[in-house]
N, C-alpha and C positions, 0 to 999 in steps of 0.2 A: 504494500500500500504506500501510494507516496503521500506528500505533504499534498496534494490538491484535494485528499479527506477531509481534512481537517474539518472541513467543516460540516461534514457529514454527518444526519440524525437519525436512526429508529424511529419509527412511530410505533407505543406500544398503546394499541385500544379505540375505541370508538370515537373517546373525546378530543385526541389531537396528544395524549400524552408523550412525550419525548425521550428516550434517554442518548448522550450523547454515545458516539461510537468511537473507541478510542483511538487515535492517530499517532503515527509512527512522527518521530523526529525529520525524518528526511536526511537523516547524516548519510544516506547512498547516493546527492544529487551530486554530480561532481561538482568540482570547484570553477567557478566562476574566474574567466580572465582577467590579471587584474590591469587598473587603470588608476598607473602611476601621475598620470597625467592627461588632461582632456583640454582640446583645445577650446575657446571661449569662440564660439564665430556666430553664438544671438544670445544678448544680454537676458538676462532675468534678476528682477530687481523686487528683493521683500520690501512692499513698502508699509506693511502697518502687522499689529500681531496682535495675542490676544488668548486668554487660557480659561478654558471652561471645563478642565477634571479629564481623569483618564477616561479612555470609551473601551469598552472588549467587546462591544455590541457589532452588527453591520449598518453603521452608519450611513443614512445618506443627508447630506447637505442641500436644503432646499433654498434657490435664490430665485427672488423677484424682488425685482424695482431696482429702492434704493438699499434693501435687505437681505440677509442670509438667515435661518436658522439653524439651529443645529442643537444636539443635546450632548451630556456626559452618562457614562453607565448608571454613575448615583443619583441620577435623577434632575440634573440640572440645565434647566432648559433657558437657552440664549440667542437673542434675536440682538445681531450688528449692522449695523451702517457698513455698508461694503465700500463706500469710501474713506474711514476713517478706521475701522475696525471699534470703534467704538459699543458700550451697549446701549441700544434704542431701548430693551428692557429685560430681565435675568430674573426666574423664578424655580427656586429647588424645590421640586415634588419629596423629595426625601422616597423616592421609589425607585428602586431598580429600572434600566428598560431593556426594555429587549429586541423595539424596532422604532425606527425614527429617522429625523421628521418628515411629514409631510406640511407643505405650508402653499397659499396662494396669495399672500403677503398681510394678512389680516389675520386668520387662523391658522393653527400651528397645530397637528395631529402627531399623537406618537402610540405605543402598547407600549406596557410595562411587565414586566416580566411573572407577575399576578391575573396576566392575561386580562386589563383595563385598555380599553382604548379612551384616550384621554385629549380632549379639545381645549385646548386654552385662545385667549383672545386680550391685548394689551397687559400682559402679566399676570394672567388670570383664570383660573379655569372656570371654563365657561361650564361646561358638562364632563361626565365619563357614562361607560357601557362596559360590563361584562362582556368576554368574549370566551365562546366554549372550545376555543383552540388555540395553540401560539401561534405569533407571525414574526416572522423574520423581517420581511416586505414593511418599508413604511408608507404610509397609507396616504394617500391620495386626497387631495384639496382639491375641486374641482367644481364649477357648475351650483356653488352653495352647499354641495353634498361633501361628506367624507367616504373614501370607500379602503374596503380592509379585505387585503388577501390573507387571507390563514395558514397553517399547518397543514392542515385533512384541505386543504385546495376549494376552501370555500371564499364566495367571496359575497362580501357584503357593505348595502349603501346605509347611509347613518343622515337626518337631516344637519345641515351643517349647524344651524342655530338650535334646534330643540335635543338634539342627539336621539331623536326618535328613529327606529330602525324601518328604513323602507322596504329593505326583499332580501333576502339569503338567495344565493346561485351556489350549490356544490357541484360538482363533479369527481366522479370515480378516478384512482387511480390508484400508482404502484406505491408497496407499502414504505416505501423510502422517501422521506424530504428533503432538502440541504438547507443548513442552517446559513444559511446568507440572503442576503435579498433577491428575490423573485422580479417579475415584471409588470408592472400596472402602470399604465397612462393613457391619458385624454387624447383622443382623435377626432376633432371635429363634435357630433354629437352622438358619437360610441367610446365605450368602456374598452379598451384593449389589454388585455390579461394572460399571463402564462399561466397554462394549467400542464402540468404533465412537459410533454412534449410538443404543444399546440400553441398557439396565438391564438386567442381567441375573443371577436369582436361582440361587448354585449351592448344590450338598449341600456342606458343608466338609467331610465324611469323604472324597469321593471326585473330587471336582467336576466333578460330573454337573450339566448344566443344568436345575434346576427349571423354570423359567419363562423369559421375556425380553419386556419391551415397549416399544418403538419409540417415543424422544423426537424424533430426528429422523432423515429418511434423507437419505442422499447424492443430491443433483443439479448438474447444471451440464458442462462441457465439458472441463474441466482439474480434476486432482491437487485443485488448492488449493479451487478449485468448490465439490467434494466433501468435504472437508473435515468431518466431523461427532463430533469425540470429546467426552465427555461431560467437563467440567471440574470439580473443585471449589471450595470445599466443597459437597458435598449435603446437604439437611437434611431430618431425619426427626421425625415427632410422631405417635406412636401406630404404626398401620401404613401409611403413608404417605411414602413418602419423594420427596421432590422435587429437582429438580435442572438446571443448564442442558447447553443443547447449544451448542456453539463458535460464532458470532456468526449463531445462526437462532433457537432454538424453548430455553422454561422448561416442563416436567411435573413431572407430579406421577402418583406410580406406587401401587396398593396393594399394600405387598411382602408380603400374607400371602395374594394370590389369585394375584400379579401380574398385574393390569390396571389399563391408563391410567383416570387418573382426568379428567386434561384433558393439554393442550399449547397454547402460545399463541407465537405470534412474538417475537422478543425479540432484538435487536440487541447481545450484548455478550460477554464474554471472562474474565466471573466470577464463582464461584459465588453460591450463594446463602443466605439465612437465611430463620427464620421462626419464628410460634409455632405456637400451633391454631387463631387467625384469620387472618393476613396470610402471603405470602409477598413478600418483599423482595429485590429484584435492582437494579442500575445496568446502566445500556445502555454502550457502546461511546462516544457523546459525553457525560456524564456525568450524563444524568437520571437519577433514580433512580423507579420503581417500585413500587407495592404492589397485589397481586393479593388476594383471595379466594383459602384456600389452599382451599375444598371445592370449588367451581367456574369460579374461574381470572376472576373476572368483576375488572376495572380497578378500583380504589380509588381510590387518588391517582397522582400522580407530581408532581415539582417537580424544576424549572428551577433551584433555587439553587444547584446545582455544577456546573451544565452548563460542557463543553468542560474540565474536570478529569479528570483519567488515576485511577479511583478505584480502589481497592482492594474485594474482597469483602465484603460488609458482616455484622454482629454484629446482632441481634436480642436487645434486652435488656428489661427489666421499663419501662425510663426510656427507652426510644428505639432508635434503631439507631444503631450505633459503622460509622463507615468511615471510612478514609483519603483523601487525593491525594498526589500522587509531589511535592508539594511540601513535605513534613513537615507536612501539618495532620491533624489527628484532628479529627471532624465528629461531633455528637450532632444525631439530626432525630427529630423526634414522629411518634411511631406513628400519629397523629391523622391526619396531612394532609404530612407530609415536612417540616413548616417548623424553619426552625435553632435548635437549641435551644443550643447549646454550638458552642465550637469551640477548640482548643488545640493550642499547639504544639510539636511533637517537637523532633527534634534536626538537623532542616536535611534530615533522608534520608526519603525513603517508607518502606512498612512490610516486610519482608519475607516478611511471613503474617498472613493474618484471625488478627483480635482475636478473643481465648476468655476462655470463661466459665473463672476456678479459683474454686471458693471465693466467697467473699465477693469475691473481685475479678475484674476482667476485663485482662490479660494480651495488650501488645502488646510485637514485637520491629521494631527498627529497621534496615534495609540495614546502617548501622554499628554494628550490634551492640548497640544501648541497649535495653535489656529492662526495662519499666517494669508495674507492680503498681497498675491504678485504680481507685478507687472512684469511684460515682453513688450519693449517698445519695439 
C-alpha cells in the first residue's frame, strides 16, 4: 500500500460509521532528486500572512469578492480580506471539524466532526443540523441553499436562512469512501456531484437526477479494487467541467448536455486544474501532466518532482502553483512543466489547493500559516 491510502476509510454500517484504515509510511517511495539550486525566472512574492491553528482536516479554502474563508481542526473559523490578510471576522466553535468551508461571501458552511452541519453568518451562527453520516466534502453555498455531500454518498439541500432540510438524494455504492474531499459545485441551474464513479447532474429544487456520466467504473476483486470516488478539486470552464477519479481515469464532462467529452488513465489521488487550453493533474509518483482540455490528447509532462507526495495543483495566468509535503511551493510553465519558481513555507505541507482571491493566490499551511501571494 503506498502513501496515496492514506486517506482511505471503511464504512462500517448503515449510518455512515467510519473507521480509518491504517497506512503505510511510504519509506519505499524512492528518493526524490535533489534541488540544490533553482533558478528564479517568475517572481512570487508573500505579500500578507496570517494564523488560524493547525488543520488535519481536508480543507478547502473558499474565496469570493473581497474574502477568503477558511477554518482550523479546533474549530476556529476565519473570514480575511484577501487584500490585507486581515480578519473581516474570527469565531471559535470550540468543535472539532471535519469538513470545511463552504462560503458565497455572506454565509460560511462547514461539519464538524459530531456530524453538525453548521451555518454561520457575520461571526455568528446563524443555525446547525444533525447529519446521519460524515462528510469529508465541504458543503456548498449556492443559490440561498446549502448542500452536503456525505459519507454513505448522500447528498442533501438545507435552506440557507432557516436550515430547514429541503430533499435527501442517496445513491448506492461500493463499501469504500476516501476520507478527502469529494466533488460538489454549481453549474448554471444544476447540482453537479460525484457519487461513486459518476458526475452526476441534479435539479437543486428537488434532487432529481438530471443527467450522470461515467469517469470511471469499479473493477477488480476486493472493496479496495473497486474503489472509484470522484476527488477534488474539479474544474470547470464554460460548460465543461473536468475532474479525477481515485488512482485510474481524469474527464472531462459537458455539464449542460451531460456527456463525456473524453476520459484518459491517470494514476493519482488529486484533483485537478485548468484553463480553456490545458488541463493539469500530478500522478501518484509525482509527474505532473498537461492534457488538451477539448480532446484529452498529452501535452507535456515532467519529471522534475517526480517521487514528491504533491498537492493539487493551481492553474494560474504565470504557471501552475502546487505543493510537496515537504513545505515547498513549486511554480512550473504552462509551456512545457519546467521550474519556474520555487519557495518555501513553513516546514509543513499544504493543507488545501492554492486559490485564486483577488489579486492574490491564497495558501494555508498543516500549521496553520495562511499566507497572501503575488506573481507579478
Amino acid at each position: 500500500m503506498n502513501t496515496s491510502f492514506r486517506a482511505l476509510i471503511l464504512k462500517l454500517g448503515l449510518l455512515g460509521l467510519c473507521a480509518a484504515l491504517m497506512a503505510c509510511s511510504g519509506s519505499s517511495r524512492p528518493k526524490p532528486e535533489d534541488m540544490s539550486s533553482v533558478p528564479i525566472l517568475q517572481d512570487v512574492h508573500t505579500r500578507w500572512s496570517a494564523q488560524i491553528g493547525a488543520v488535519d482536516f481536508p480543507l478547502v479554502v473558499s474565496a469570493r469578492a473581497d474574502r477568503v474563508a477558511m477554518a482550523s481542526s479546533q474549530g476556529m473559523v476565519v473570514v480575511l480580506s484577501t487584500q490585507t490578510g486581515q480578519d473581516i471576522w474570527r469565531l471559535n466553535l470550540n468543535q472539532a471539524i471535519a469538513a470545511g468551508v463552504g462560503s458565497d461571501g455572506q454565509l460560511v458552511a462547514l461539519v464538524t466532526r459530531d456530524n453538525q452541519l453548521v451555518v454561520l453568518q457575520d461571526g455568528k451562527v446563524l443555525w446547525r443540523q444533525p447529519l446521519s453520516a460524515q462528510s469529508f466534502t465541504a458543503p456548498l453555498v449556492a443559490g440561498g441553499r446549502v448542500f452536503v455531500l456525505t459519507a454513505d454518498r448522500s447528498v442533501l439541500a438545507f435552506d440557507g436562512g432557516s436550515g430547514a432540510k429541503l430533499w435527501t438524494q442517496q445513491r448506492p455504492g461500493e463499501p469504500l469512501v476516501l476520507k478527502q474531499a469529494g466533488v460538489i459545485l454549481p453549474f448554471n441551474n444544476t447540482l453537479v456531484v460525484g457519487l461513486s464513479g459518476r458526475l452526476v447532474g441534479l435539479d437543486p429544487n428537488n434532487g432529481l437526477v438530471r443527467w450522470e456520466s461515467a469517469i470511471a467504473t469499479p473493477r477488480g476483486t476486493n472493496d479496495m479494487e473497486r474503489l472509484v470516488d470522484l476527488v477534488g478539486p474539479a474544474d470547470r470552464v464554460g460548460d465543461v467541467v473536468c475532474v479525477r477519479a481515485f488512482q485510474s481515469q481524469i474527464g472531462c464532462v459537458n455539464a449542460l448536455r451531460g456527456q463525456s467529452v473524453w476520459t484518459r488513465a491517470s494514476n493519482g489521488d488529486r484533483g485537478v486544474s485548468g484553463n480553456e487550453i490545458q488541463l493539469i493533474a500530478a500522478l501518484s509518483n509525482g509527474v505532473v501532466q498537461a492534457w488538451n482540455r477539448s480532446n484529452g490528447e498529452r501535452l507535456w509532462d515532467t519529471e522534475r518532482l517526480k517521487y514528491r507526495a504533491l498537492s493539487a495543483p493551481l492553474v494560474t495566468p504565470r504557471g501552475v502553483l502546487l505543493a510537496d509535503n515537504g513545505g515547498w511551493l513549486y511554480l512550473l510553465s504552462l509551456t512545457d512543466g519546467a521550474l519556474l519558481n520555487r519557495v518555501k513555507l513553513d516546514g509543513s505541507e499544504l493543507a488545501s489547493t492554492p486559490v485564486q482571491a483577488g489579486a492574490y493566490y491564497v495558501v494555508v499551511t498543516r500549521e496553520g500559516r495562511v499566507m497572501g501571494l503575488q506573481i507579478p
